[in-house]
PALUMLUM-248188 format. One line per field, with one value per atom (N, C-alpha, C, CB): atom name; residue in one letter; y, z, x. Coordinates in Angstrom, 2 decimals, always signed. Atoms other than C-alpha are relative to their C-alpha. Glycine has a CB too. Layout:
BEGIN
atome [CA ...]
residu [A ...]
y [Y ...]
z [Z ...]
x [X ...]
***
This chain:
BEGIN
atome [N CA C CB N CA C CB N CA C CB N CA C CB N CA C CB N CA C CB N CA C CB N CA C CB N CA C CB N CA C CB N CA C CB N CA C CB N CA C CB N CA C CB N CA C CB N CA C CB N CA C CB N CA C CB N CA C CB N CA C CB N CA C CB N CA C CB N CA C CB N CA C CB N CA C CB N CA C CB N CA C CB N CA C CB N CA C CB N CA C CB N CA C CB N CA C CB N CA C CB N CA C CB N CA C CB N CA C CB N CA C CB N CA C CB N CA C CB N CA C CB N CA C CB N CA C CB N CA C CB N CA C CB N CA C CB N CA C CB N CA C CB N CA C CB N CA C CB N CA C CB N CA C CB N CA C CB N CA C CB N CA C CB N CA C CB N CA C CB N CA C CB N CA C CB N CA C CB N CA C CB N CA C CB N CA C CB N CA C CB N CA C CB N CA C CB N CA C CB N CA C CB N CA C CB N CA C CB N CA C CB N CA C CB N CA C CB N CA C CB N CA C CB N CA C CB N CA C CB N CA C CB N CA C CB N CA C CB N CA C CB N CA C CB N CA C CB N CA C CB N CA C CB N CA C CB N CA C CB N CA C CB N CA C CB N CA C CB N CA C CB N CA C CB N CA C CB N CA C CB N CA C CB N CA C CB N CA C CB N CA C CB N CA C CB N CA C CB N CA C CB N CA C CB N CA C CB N CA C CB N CA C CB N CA C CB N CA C CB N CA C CB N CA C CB N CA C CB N CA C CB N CA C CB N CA C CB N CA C CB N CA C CB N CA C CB N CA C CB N CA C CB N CA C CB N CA C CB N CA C CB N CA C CB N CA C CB N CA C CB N CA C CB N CA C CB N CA C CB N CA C CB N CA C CB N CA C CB N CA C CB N CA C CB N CA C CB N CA C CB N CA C CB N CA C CB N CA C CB N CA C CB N CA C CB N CA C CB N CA C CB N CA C CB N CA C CB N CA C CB N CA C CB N CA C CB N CA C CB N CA C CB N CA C CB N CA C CB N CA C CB N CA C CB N CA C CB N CA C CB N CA C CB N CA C CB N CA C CB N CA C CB N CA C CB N CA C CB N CA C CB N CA C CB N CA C CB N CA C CB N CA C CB N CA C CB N CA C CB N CA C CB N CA C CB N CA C CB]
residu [X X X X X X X X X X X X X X X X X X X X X X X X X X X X X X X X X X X X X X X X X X X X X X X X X X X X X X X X X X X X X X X X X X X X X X X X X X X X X X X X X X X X X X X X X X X X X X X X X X X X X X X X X X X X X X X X X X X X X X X X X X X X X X X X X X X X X X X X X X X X X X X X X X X X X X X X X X X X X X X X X X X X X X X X X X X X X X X X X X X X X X X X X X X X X X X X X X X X X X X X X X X X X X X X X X X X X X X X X X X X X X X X X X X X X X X X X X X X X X X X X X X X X X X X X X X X X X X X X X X X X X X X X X X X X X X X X X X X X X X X X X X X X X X X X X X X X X X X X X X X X X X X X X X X X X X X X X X X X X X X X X X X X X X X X X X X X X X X X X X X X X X X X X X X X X X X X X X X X X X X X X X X X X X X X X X X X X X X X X X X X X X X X X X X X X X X X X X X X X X X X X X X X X X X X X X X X X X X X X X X X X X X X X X X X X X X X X X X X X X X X X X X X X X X X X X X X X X X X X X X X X X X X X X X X X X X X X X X X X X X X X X X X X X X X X X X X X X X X X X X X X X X X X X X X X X X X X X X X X X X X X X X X X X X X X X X X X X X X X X X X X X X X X X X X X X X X X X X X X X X X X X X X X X X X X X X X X X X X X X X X X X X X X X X X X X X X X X X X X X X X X X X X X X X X X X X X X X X X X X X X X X X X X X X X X X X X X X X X X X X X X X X X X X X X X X X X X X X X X X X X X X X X X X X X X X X X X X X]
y [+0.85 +13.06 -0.06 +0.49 +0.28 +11.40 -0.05 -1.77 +0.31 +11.88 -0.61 +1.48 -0.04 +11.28 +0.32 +1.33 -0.86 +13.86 +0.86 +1.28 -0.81 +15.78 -1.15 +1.53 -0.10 +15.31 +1.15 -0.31 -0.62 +17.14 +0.34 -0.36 -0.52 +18.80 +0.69 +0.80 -0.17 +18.55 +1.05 -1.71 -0.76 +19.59 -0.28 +0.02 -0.09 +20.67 +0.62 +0.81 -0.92 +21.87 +0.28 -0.55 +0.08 +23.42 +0.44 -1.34 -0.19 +23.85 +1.11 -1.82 -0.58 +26.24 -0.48 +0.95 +0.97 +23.58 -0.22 -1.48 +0.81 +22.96 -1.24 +0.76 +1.53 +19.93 +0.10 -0.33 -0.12 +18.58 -0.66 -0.64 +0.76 +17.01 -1.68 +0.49 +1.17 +13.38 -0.74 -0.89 +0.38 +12.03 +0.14 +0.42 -0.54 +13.55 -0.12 +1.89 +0.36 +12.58 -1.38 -0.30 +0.93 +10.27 -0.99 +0.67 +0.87 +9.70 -0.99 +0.66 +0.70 +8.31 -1.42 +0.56 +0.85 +5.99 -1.26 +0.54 +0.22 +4.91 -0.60 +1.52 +0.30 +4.41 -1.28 +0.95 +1.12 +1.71 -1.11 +0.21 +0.91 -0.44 +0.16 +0.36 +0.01 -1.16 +0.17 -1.51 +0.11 -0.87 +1.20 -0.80 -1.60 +2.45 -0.29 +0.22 -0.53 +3.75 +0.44 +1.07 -1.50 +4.77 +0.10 -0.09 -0.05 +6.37 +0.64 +0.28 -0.61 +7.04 +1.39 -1.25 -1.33 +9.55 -0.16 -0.30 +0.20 +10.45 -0.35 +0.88 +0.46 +10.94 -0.88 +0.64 +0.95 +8.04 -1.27 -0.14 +1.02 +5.97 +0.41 -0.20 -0.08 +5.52 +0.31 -1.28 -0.95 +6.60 +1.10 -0.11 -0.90 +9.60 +1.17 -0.74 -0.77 +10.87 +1.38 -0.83 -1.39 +13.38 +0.55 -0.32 -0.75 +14.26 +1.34 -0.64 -1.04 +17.72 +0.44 +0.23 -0.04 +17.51 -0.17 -1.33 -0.26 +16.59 +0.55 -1.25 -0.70 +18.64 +1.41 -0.50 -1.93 +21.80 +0.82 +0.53 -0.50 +24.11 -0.52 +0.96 +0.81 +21.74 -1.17 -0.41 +0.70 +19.69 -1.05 +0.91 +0.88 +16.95 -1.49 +0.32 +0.55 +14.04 -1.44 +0.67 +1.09 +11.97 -0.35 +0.80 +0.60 +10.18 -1.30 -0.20 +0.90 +8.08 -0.09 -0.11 -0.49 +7.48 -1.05 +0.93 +1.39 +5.08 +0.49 -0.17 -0.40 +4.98 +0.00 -0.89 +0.21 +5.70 -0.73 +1.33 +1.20 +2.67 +0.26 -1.72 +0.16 +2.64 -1.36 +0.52 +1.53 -0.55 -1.01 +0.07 +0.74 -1.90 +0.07 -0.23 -0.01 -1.17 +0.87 -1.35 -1.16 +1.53 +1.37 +0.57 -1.16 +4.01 +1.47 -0.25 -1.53 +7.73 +0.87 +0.52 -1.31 +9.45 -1.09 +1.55 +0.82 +8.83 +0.77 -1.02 -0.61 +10.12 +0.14 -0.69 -0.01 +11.08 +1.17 +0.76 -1.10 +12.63 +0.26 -0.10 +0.30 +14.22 +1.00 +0.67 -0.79 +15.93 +0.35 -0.10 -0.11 +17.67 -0.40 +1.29 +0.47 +15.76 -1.38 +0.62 +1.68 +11.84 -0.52 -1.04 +0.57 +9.71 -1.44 +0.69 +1.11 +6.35 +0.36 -1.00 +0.19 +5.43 -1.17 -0.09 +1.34 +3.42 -0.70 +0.78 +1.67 +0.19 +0.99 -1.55 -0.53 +2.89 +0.90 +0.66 -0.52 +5.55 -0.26 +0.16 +0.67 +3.60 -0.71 -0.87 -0.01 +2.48 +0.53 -0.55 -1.44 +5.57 +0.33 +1.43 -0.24 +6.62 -0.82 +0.06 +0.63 +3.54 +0.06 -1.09 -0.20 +4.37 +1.33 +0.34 -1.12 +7.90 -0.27 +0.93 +0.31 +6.82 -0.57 -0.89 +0.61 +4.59 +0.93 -0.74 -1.42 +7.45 +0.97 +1.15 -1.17 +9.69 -0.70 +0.80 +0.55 +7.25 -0.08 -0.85 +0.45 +6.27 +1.30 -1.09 -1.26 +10.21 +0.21 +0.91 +0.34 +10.01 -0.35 -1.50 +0.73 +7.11 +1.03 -1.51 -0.85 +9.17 +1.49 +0.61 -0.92 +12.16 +0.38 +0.39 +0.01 +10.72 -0.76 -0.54 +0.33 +9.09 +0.72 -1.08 -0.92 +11.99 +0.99 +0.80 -0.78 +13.86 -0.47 -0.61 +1.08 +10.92 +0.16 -1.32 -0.43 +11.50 +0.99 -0.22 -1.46 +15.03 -0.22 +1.12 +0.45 +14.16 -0.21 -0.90 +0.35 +11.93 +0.43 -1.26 -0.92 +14.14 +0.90 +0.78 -1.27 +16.66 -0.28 +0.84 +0.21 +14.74 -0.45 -0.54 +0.15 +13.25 +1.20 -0.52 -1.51 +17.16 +0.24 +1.35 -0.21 +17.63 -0.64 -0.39 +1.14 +14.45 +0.23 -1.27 -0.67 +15.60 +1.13 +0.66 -1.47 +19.09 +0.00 +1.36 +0.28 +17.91 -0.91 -0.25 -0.31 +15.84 +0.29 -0.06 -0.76 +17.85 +1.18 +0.37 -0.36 +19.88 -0.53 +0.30 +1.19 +17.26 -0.31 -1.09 +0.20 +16.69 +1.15 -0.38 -1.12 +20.40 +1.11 +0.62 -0.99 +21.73 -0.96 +0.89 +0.87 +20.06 -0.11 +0.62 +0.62 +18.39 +0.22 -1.83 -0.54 +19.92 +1.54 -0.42 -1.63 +23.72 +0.12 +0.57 -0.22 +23.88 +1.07 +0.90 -0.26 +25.67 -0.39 -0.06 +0.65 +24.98 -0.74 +1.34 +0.83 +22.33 +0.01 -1.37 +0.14 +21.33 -0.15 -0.85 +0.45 +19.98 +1.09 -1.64 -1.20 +23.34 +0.92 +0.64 -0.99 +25.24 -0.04 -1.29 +0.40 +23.36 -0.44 -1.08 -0.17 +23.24 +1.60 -1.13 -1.22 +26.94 +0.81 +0.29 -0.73 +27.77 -0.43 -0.03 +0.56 +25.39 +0.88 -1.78 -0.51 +27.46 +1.37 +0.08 -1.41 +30.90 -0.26 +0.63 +0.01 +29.35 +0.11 -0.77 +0.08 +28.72 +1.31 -0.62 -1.09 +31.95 +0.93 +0.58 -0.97 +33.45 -0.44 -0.59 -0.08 +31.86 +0.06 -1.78 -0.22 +32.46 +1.41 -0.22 -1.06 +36.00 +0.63 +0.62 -0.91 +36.70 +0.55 +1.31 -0.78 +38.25 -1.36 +1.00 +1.07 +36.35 +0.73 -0.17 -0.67 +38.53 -0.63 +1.18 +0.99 +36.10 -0.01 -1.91 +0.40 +35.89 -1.39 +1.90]
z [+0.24 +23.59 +1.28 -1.19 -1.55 +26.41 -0.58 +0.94 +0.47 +26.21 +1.69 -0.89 -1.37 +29.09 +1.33 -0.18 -1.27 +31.17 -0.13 -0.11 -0.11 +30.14 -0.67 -0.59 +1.01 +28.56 -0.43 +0.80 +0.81 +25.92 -0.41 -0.64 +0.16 +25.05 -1.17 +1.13 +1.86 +21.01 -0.21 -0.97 -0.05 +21.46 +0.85 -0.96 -1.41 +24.14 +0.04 +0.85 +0.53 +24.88 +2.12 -1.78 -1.37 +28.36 +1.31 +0.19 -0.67 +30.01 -1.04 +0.11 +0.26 +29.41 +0.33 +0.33 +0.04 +30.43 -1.44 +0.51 +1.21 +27.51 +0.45 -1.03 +0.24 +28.99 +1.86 -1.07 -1.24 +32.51 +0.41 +0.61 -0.42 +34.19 -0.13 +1.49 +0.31 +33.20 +1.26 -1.13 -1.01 +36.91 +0.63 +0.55 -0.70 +37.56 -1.09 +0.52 +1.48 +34.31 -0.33 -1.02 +0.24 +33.82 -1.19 -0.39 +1.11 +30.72 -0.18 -0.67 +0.11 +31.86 +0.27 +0.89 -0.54 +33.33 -1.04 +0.59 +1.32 +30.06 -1.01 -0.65 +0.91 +28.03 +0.12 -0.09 -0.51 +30.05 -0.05 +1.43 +0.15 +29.44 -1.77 +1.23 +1.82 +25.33 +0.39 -1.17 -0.29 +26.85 +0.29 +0.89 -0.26 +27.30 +1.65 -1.01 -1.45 +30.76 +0.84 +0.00 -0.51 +32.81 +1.70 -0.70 -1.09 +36.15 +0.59 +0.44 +0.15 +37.21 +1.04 +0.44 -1.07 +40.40 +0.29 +1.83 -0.48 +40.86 +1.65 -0.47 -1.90 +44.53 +0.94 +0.72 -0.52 +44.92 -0.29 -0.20 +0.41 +43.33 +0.38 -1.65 -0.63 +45.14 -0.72 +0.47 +1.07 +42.08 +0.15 -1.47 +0.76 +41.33 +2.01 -1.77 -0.52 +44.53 +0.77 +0.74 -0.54 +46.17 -1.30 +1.59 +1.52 +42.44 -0.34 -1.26 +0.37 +41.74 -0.74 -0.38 +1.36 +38.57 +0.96 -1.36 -0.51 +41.07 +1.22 +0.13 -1.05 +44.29 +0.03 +1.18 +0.51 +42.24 -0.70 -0.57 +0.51 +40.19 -0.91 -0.48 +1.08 +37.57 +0.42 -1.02 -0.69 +39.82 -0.72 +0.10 -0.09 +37.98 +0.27 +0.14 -1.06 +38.78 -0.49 +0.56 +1.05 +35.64 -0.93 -1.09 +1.34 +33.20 -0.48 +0.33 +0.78 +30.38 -1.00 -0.35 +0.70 +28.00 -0.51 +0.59 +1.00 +24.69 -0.14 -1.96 +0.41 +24.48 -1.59 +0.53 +1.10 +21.23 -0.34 -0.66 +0.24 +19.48 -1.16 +0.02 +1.32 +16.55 -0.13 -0.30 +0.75 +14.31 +0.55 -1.61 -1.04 +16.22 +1.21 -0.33 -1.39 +19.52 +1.11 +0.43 -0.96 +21.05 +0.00 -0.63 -0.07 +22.70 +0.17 +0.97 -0.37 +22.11 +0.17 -0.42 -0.52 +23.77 +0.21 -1.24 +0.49 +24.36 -0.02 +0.62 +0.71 +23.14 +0.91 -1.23 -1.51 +26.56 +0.16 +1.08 -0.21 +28.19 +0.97 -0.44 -1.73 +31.59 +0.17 +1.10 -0.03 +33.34 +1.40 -0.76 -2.02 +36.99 +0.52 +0.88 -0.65 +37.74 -0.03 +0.33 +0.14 +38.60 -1.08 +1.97 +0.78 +36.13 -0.57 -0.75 +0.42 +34.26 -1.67 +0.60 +1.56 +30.72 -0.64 -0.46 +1.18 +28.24 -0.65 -1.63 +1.33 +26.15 -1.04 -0.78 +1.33 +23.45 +0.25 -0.57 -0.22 +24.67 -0.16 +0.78 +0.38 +25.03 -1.17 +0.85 +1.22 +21.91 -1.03 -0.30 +0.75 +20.26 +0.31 +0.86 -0.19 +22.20 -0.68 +1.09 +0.70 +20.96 -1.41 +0.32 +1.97 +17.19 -0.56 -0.51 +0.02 +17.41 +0.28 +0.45 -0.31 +18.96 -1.29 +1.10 +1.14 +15.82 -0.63 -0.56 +1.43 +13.14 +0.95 -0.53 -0.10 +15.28 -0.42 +1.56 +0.47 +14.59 -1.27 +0.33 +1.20 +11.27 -1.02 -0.34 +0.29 +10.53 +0.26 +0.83 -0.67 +12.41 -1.14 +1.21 +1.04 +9.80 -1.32 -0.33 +1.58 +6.70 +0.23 -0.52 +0.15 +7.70 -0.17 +0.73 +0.24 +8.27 -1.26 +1.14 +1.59 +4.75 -0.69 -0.60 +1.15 +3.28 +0.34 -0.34 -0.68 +5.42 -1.02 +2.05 +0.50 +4.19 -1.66 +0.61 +1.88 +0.22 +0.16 -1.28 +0.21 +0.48 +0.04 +1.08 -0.41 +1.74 -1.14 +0.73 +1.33 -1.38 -0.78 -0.50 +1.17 -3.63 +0.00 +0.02 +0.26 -2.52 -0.39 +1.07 +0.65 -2.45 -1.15 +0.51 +1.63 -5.98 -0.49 -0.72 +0.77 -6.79 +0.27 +0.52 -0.30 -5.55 -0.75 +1.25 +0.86 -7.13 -1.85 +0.10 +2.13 -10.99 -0.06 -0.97 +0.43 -10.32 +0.32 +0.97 -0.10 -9.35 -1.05 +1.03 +1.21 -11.96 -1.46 +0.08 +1.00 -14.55 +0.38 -0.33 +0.12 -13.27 -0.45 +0.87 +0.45 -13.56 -1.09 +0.37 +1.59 -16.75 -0.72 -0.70 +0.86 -17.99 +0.58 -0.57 -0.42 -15.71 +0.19 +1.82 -0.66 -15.31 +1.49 -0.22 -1.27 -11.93 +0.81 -0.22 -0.57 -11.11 +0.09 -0.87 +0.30 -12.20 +0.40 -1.17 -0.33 -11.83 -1.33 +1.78 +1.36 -15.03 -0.94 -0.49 +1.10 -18.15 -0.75 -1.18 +0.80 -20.35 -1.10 +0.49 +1.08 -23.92 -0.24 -0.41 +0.38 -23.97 +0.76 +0.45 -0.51 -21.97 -1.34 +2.30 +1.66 -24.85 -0.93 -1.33 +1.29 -27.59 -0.13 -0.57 +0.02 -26.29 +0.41 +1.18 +0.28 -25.76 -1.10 +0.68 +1.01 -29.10 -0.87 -0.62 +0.69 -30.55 +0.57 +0.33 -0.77 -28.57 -0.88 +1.61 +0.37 -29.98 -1.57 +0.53 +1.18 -33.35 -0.05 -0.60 +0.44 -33.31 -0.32 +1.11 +0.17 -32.02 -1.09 +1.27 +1.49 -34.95 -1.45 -0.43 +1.47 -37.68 +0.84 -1.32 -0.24 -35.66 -0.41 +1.79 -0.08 -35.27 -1.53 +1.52 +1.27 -38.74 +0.42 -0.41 -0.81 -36.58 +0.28 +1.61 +0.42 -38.21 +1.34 -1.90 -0.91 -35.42 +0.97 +0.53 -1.41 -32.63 -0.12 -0.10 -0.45 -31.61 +1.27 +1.08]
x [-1.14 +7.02 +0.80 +0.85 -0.55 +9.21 +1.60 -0.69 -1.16 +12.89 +0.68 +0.77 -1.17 +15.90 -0.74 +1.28 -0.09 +15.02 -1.71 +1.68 +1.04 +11.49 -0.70 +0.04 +1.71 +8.07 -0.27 -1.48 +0.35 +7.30 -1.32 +0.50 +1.23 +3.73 +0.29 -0.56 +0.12 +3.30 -1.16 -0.56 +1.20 -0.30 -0.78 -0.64 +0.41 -2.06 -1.35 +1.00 +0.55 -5.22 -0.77 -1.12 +0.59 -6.45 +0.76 -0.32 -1.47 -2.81 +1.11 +0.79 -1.16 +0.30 +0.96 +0.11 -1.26 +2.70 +0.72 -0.48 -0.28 +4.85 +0.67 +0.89 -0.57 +6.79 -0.10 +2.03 -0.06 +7.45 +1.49 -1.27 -1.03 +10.46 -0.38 +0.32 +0.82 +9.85 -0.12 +0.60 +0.17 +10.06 -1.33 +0.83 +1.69 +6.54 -1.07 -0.08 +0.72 +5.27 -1.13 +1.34 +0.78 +2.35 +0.80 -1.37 -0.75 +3.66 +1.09 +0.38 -1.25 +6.66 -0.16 +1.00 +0.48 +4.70 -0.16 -1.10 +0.88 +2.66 +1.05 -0.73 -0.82 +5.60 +0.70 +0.80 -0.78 +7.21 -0.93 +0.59 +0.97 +3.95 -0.51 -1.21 +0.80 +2.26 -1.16 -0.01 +1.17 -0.99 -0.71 -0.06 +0.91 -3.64 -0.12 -2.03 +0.04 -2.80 -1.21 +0.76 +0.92 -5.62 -0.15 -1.90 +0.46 -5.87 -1.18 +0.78 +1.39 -9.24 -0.11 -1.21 +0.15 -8.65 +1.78 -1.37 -0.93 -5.07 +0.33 +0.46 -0.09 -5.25 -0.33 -0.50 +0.13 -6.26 +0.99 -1.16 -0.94 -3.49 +1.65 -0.23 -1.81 +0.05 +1.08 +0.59 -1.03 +1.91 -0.22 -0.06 +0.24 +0.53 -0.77 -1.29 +0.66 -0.81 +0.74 -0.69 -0.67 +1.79 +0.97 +1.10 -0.62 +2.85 -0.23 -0.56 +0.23 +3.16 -1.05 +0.78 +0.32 +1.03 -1.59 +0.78 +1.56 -2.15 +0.00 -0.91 +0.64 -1.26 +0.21 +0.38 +0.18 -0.37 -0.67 +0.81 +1.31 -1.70 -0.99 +0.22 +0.72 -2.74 -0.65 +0.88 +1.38 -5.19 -0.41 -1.27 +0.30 -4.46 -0.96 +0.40 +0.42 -6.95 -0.12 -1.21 +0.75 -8.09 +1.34 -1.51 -0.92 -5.24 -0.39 +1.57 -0.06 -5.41 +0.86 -0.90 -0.81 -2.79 +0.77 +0.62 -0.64 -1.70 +1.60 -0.91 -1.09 +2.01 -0.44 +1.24 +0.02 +2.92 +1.65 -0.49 -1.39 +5.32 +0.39 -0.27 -0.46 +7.35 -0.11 +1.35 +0.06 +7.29 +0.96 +0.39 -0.77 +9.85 +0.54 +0.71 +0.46 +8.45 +0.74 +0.04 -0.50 +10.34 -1.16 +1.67 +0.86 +7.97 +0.45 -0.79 -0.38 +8.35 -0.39 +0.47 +0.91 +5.59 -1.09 -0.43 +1.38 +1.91 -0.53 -0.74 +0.92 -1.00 -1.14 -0.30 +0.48 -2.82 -1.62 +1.61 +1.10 -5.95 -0.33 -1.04 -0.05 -6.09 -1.36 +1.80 +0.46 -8.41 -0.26 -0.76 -0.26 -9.31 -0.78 +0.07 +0.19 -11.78 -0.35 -0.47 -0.40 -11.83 -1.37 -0.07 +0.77 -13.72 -0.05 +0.05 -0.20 -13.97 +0.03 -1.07 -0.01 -13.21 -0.67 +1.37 +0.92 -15.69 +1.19 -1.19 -0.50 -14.68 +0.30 -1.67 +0.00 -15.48 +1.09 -1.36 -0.67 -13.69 +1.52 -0.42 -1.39 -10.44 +0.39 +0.29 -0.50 -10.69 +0.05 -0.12 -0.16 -11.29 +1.76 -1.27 -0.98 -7.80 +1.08 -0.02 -0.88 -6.05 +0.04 -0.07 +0.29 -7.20 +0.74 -2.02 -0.92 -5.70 +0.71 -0.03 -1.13 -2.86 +0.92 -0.19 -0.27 -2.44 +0.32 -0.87 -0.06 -2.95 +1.00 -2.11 -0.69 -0.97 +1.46 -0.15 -0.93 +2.02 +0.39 -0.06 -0.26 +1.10 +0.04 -1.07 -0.22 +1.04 +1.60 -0.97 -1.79 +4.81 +0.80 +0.21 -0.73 +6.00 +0.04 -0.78 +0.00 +4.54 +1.01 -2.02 -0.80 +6.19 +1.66 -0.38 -1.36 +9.63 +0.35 +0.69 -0.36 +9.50 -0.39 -0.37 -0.18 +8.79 +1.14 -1.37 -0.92 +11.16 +1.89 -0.21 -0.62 +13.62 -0.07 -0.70 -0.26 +12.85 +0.03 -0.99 -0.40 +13.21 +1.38 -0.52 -0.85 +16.66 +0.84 -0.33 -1.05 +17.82 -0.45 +0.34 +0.19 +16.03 +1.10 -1.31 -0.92 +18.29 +1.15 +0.23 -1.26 +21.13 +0.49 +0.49 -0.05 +20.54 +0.25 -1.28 -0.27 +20.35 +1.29 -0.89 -1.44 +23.51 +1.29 +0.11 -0.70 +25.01 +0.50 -1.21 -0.12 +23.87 +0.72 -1.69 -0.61 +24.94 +1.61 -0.79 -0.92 +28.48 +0.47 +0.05 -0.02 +28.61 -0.08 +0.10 -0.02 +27.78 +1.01 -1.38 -1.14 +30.19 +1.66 -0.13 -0.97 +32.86 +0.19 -0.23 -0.20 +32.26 +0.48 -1.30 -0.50 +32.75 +0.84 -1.11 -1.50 +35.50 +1.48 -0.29 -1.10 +38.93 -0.27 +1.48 +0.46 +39.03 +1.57 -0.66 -1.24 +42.66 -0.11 +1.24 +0.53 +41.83 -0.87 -0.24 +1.55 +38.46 -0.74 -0.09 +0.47 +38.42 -0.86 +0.67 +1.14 +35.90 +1.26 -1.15 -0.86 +37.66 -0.73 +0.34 +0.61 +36.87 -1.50 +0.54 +1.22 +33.96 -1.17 -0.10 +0.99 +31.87 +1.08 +0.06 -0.64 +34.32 -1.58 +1.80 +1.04 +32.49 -1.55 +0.55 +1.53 +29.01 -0.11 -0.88 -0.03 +29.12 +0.36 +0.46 +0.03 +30.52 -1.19 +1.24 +0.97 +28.05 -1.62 +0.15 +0.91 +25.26 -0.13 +0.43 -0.29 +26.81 -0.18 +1.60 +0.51 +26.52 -1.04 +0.19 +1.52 +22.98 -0.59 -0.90 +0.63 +21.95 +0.70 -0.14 -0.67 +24.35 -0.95 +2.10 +1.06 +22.00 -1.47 +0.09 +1.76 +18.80 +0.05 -0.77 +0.43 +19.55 +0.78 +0.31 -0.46 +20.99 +1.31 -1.07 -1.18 +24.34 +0.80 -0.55 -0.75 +27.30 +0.99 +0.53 -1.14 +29.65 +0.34 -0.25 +0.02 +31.06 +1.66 -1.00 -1.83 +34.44 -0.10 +1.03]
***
């Protein structure tokens, strides 16, 4: 994920980077275009060639990389594949990347609408249990009022003819 100031590393596999400064960031690159990024040899391309990322330890060489878009086209990451040494990418290949890229989004959406009903589930829970409070405490006191009275004596009756034990104050 690309914010302000970093890149973020969700999942990684191959590197101990968790993020980078986003100025040195392929990604940063990727995001500012809708299209699957690819550079075939870094050191050979004028962006990328005195970039930390390919003349340090991470030898850098190979990038490819689908932004990823929300539904209304703001990109907030991409879905990338590097490696150290230079190469080309298939028709298939890149559209394998752009197909994950997809599902990694459309995994994104599902999670923040469930994220999102969890949310007003809770706050519906919150809603009933307030009031139902409301209903059986005054709303100046906070005391029980009549009506938690008389469903609690009505309660204490029952169990007085279930259990045979007429005794209740």
């Amino acid at each position: 994920f690309v914010d302000g100031e970093r890149q973020w590393f969700k999942s990684k596999v191959g590197t101990q980077l968790q993020g980078t400064p986003r100025d040195i960031s392929f990604c940063g690159h990727t995001i500012q275009g809708s299209e699957l990024m690819v550079v075939p040899d870094a050191k050979s391309d004028e962006r990328f060639a005195d970039n930390p990322l390919v003349t340090g330890e991470e030898q850098v060489r190979f990038y490819a990389g689908v932004p990823l878009l929300t539904a209304e086209g703001y990109a907030v990451g991409a879905l990338c594949v590097v490696d150290h040494t230079p190469r080309t990418l298939s028709q298939q290949q890149a559209e394998s990347l752009r197909k994950l890229a997809r599902q990694v989004m459309a995994q994104l959406k599902l999670r923040r609408a469930i994220s999102n009903l969890a949310e007003a589930l809770i706050s519906q829970h919150r809603a009933e249990r307030q009031l139902e409070h409301s209903a059986r405490h005054d709303g100046l006191t906070g005391l029980p009022n009549r009506a938690l009275f008389l469903d609690r004596l009505k309660h204490c009756m029952a169990r007085s003819r279930r259990t045979d034990c007429d005794q209740f104050a």
